[in-house]
LUMDREN-308014 format. One line per field, with one value per residue (C-alpha): residue number from 0; residue in three letters; z, y, x. Coordinates in Angstrom, 3 decimals, decimal comma. Each point is the difference from the previous one (the first is absolute). Layout:
// LUMDREN-308014
k	c(NUM	...)
r	c(ALA	...)
c3	c(Z	...)
c2	c(Y	...)
c1	c(X	...)
***
This chain:
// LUMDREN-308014
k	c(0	1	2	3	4	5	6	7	8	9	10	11	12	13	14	15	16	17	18	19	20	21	22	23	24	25	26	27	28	29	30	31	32	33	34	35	36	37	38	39	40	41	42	43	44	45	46	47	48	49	50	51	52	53	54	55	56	57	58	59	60	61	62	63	64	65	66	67	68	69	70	71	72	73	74	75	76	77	78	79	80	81	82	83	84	85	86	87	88	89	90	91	92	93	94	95	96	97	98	99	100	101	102	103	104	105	106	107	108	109	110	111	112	113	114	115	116	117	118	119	120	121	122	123	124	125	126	127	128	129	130	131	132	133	134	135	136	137	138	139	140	141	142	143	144	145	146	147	148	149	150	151	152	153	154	155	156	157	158	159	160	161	162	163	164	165	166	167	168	169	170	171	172	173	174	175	176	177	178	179	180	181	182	183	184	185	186	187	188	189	190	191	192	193	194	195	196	197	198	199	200	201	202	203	204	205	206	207	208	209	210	211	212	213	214	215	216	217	218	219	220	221	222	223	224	225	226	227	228	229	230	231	232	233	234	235	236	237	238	239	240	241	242	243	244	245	246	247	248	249	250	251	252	253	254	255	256	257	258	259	260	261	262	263	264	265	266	267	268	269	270	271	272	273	274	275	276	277	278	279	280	281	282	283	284	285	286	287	288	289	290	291	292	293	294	295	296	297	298	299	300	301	302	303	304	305	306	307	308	309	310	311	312	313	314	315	316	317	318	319	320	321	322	323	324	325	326	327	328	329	330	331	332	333)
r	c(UNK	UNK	UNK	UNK	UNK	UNK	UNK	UNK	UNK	UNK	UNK	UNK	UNK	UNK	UNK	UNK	UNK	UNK	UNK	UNK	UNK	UNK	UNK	UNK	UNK	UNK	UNK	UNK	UNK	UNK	UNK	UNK	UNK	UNK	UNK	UNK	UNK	UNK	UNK	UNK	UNK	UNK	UNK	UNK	UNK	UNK	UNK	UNK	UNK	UNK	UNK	UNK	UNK	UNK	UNK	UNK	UNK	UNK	UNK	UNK	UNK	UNK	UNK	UNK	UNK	UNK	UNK	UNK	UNK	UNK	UNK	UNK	UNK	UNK	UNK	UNK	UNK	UNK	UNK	UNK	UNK	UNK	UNK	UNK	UNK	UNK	UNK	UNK	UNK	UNK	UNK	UNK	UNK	UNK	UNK	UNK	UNK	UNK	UNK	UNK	UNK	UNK	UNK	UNK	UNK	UNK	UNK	UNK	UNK	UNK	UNK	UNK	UNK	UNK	UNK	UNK	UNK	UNK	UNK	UNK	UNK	UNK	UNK	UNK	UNK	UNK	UNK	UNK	UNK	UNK	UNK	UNK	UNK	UNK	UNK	UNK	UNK	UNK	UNK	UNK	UNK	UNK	UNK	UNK	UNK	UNK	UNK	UNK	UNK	UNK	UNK	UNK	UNK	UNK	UNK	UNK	UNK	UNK	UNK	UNK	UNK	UNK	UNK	UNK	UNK	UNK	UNK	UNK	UNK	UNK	UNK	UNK	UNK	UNK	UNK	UNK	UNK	UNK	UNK	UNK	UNK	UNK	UNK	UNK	UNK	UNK	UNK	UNK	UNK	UNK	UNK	UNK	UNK	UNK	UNK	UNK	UNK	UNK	UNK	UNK	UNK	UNK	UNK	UNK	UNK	UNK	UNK	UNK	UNK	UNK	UNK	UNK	UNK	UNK	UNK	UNK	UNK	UNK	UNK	UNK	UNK	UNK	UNK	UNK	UNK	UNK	UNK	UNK	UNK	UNK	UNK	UNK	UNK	UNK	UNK	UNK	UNK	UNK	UNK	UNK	UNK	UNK	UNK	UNK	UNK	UNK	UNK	UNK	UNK	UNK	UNK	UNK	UNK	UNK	UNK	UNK	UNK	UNK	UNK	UNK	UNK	UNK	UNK	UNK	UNK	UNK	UNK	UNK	UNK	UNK	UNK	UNK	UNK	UNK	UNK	UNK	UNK	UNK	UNK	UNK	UNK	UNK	UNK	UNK	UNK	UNK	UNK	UNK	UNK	UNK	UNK	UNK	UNK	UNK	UNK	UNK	UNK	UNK	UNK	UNK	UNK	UNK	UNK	UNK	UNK	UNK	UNK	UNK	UNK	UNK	UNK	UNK	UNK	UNK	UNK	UNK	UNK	UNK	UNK	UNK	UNK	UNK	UNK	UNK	UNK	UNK	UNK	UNK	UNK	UNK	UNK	UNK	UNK	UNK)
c3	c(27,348	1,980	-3,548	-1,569	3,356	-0,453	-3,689	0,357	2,392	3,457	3,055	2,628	-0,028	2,730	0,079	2,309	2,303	2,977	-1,680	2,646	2,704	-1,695	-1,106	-3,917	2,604	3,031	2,497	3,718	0,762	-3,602	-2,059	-3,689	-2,390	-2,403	-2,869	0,343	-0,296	-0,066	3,823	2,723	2,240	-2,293	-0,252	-3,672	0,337	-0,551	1,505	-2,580	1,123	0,641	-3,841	-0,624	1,838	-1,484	-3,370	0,344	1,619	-2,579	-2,865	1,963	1,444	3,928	1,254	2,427	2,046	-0,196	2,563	1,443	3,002	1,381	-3,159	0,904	-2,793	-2,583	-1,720	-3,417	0,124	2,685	1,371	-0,166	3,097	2,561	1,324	3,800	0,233	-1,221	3,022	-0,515	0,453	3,327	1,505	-1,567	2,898	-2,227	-2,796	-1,505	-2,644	-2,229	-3,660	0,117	3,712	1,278	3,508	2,452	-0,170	3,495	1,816	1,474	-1,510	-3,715	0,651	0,992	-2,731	-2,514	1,565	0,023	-3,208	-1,273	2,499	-1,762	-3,546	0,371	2,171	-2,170	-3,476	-1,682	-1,006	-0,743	1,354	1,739	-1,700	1,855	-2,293	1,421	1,964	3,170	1,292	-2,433	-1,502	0,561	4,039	2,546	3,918	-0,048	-1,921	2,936	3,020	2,583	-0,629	0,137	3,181	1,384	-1,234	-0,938	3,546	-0,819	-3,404	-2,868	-2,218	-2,875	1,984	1,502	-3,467	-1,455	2,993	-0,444	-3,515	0,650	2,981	-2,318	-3,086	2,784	1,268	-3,761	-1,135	3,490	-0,832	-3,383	1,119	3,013	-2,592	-2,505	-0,305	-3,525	-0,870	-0,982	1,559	-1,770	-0,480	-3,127	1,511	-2,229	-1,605	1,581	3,425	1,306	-0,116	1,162	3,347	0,236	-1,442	0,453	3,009	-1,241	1,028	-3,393	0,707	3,387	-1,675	-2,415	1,980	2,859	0,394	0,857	-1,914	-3,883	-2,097	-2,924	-0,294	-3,489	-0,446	-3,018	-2,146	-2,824	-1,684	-3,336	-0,678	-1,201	2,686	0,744	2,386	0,798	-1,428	2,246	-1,072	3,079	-0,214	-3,509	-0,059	0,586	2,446	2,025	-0,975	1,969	2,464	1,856	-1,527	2,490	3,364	2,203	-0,762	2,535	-1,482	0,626	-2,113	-3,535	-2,367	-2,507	-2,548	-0,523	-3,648	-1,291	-2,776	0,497	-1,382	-3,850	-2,240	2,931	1,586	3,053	-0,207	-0,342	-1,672	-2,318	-3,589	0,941	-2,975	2,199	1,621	-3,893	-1,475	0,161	2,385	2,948	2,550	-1,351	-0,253	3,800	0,521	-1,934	2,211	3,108	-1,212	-0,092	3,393	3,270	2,777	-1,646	-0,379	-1,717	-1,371	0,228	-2,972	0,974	-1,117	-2,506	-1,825	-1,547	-1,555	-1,387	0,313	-0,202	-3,957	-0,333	2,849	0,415	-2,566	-1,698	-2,625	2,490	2,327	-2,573	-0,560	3,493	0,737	-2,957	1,000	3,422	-0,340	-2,377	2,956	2,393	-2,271	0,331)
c2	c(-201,980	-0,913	-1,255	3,275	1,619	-2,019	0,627	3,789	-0,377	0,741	-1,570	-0,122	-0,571	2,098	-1,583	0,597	-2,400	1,700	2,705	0,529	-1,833	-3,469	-2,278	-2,001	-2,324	-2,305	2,456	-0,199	3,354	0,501	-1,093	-0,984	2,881	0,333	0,446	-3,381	-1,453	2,940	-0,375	1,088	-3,012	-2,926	-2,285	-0,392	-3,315	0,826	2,583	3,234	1,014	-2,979	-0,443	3,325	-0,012	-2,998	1,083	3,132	-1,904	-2,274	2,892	1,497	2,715	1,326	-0,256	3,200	-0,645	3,338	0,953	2,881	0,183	1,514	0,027	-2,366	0,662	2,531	1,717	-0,523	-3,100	-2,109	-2,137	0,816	-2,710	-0,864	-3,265	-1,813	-0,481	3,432	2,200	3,026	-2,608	-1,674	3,462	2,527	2,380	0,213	1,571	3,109	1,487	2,690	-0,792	-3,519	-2,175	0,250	-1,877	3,142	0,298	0,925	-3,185	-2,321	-2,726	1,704	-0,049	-3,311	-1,443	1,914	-1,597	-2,936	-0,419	0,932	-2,713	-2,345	0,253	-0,015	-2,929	-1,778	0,509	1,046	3,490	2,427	3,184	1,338	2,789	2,861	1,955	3,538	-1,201	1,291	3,290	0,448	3,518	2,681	-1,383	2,456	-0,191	-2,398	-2,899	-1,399	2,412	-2,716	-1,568	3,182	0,991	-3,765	-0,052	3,688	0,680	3,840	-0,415	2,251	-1,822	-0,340	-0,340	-2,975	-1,208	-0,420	-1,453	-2,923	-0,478	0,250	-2,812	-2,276	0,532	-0,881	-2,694	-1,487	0,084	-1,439	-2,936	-0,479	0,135	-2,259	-2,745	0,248	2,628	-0,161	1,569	3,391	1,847	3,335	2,731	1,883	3,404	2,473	1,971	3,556	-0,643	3,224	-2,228	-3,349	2,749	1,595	-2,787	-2,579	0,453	-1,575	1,043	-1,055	2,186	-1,510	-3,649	0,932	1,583	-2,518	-3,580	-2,687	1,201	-1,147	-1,675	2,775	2,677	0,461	2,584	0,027	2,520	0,058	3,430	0,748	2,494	2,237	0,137	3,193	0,551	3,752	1,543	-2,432	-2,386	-0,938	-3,851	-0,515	-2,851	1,553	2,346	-2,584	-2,779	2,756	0,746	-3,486	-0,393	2,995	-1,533	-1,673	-3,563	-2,194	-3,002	-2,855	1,285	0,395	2,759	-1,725	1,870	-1,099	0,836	0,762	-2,732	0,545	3,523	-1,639	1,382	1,728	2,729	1,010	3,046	2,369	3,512	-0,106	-1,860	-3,983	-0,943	-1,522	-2,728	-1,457	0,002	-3,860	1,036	1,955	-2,198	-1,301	3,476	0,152	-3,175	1,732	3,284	-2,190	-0,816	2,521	1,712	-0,226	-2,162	-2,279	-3,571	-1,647	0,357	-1,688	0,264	0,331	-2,343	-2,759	0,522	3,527	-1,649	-3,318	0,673	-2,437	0,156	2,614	2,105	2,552	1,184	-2,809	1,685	2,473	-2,452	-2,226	2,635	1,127	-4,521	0,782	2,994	-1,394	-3,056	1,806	2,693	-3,284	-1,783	3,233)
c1	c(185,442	3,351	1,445	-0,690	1,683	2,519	0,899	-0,275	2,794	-1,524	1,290	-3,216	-3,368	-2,461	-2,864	-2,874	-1,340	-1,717	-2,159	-3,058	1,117	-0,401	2,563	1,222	1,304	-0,412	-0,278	-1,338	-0,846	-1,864	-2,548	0,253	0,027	-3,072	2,672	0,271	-3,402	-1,818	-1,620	2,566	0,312	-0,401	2,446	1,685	1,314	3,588	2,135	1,054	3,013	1,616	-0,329	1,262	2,945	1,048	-0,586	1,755	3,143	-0,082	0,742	2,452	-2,185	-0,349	-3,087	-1,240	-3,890	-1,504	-2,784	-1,873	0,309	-3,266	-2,849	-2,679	-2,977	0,416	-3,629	1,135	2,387	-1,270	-0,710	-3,959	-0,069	2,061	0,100	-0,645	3,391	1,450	1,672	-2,142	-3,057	1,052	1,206	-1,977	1,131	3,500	-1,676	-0,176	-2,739	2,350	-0,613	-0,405	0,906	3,676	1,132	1,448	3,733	-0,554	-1,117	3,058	-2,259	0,004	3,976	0,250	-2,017	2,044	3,571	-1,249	-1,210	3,118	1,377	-1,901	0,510	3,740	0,430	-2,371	0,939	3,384	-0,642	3,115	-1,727	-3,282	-0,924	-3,042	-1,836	-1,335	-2,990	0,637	-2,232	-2,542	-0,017	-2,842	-0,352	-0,879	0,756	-3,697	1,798	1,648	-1,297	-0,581	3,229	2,254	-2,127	1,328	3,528	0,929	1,521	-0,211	2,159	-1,114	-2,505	2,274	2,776	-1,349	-1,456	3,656	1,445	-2,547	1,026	3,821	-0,704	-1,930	2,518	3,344	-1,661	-0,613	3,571	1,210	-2,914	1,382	3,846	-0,846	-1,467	1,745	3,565	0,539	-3,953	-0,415	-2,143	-1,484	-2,726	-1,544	-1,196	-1,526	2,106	-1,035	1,639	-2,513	-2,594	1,705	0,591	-2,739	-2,628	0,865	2,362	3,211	3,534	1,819	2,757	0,539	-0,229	2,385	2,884	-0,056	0,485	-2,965	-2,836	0,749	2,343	-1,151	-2,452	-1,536	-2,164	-2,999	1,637	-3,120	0,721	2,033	2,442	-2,377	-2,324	-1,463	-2,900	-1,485	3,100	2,824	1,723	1,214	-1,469	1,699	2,301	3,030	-0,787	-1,188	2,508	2,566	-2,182	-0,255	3,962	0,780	-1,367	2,378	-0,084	2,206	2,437	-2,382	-2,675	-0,430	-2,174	-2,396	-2,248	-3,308	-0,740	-3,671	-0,158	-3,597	0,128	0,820	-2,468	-2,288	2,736	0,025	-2,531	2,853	-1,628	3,063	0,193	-0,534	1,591	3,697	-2,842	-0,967	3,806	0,550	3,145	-1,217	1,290	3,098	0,580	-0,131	1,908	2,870	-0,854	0,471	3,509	1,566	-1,651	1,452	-2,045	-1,440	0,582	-2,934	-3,473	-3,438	-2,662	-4,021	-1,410	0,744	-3,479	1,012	3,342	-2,123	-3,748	-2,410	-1,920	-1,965	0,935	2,716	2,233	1,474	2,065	1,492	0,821	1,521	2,370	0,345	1,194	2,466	1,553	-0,023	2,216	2,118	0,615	0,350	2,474	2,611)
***
């Protein structure tokens, strides 16, 4: 995988390693993952990312940890089973039942735990950059999701108010962990790309983290629509239209604009009620790369996931994405 990221001319690897609050490392706040073994807890006799940082270093590549900050168990994913040792299961008053378990961004505790895992892994192992996904309120909550806590710790704040202040205290106190262990890290976050519902949702000030100091290194937000993306008559989440929208908000010196692009999309599309055809051309997202070029704001990309650009046999669309690696590195070697 990292040789093949490598030759298409890519400079970083993201690679997740704290999905539902378990750990592809040593950790001592988290169990083993069951994507290790297949049983969250058990011990695989060797420690993941330590390989994979080394193996990315040695072609050359950065290595960034990725983690979620606040999923514990999803219904679909998993884990089906958490184990003795698992947060959730030794303080089951953290956890929340909204679509699968999630630990309440609310708690000083939840906080805490978050910091210092972030303490951990970068005093521990020589990653280039942490790297949050957009785990943080769970969408579709009402006032009942975390009741008792706001009722403890609200001190007469509106709800959502409140909400986002908890998330903009846990996300300052991550980047001062990481530049506290280790200056040179990066530290960044991959919000969704409609920033109504990173507000309103999920209860995420991007804008704030993007035009002030403290809170990221780089914001890159999961742009996963194509140009021609129409949906009840808008096209208002098309690529470029929303390319220039998070272009236009203030973004201070310190941090930098990534796209995340929707390599995912190849072959599928992105449910757009316009012709799908730009998602099966063999070029859709070296089409972007070249789109990102020449905008203002940004200065990188990110491709979800590696599996849509080389799937495994006989799964995805291996002609398409063939084409799509080919195009890609020809864009890359520009």
């Amino acid at each position: 995988m990292y040789d093949n990221c490598a030759s298409l001319g890519l400079n970083t690897v993201i690679v997740a390693v704290h999905p539902f609050m378990d750990a592809l490392y040593e950790s001592a706040y988290f169990p083993w993952s069951h994507l290790v073994t297949g049983t969250q807890g058990q011990d695989p006799g060797y420690d993941p990312m330590a390989v994979m940082v080394e193996e990315a270093h040695a072609r050359g590549l950065r290595f960034e940890a990725w983690l979620n900050p606040y999923r514990v168990q999803h219904p679909i994913h998993g884990p089906d089973t958490l184990s003795a040792d698992n947060p959730a299961t030794i303080n089951p008053a953290w956890a929340r039942d909204q679509d699968g378990l999630w630990l309440d961004p609310g708690l000083p505790e939840v906080r805490a735990l978050v910091v210092n895992s972030v303490t951990e892994i970068v005093e521990n192992y020589d990653v280039d950059g942490i790297h949050f996904d957009d785990y943080f309120y769970p969408e579709g909550n009402t006032s009942a999701f975390d009741a008792e806590t706001y009722e403890q710790y609200g001190a007469g704040m509106d709800l959502a108010a409140w909400r986002r202040e908890n998330v903009n205290e846990m996300i300052r106190g991550a980047y001062a962990a990481v530049k506290t262990a280790n200056p040179s890290v990066s530290f960044g976050v991959s919000p969704q790309g409609n920033n109504e519902n990173n507000y309103n949702e999920q209860h995420c000030d991007i804008k704030l983290w993007m035009a002030e100091p403290g809170y990221a290194d780089y914001i890159m937000p999961q742009l996963y629509w194509g140009f021609n993306y129409i949906k009840d008559g808008s096209n208002k989440a098309s690529f470029a239209n929303k390319t220039a929208e998070w272009a236009g908000y203030p973004l201070h010196e310190d941090v930098r604009l990534y796209a995340g692009l929707g390599a995912y999309r190849i072959g599928d599309g992105d449910y757009s009620d316009n012709s799908q055809g730009e998602w099966q051309n063999g070029h859709s997202v070296a089409d972007m790369v070249g789109y990102l070029r020449e905008a203002d704001g940004f200065s990188g990309f990110a491709l979800f996931h590696y599996d849509s650009l080389y799937p495994p046999q006989g799964s995805g669309y291996p002609d398409i994405a063939s084409q799509e690696v080919s195009a890609l590195a020809a864009a890359l070697q520009q």
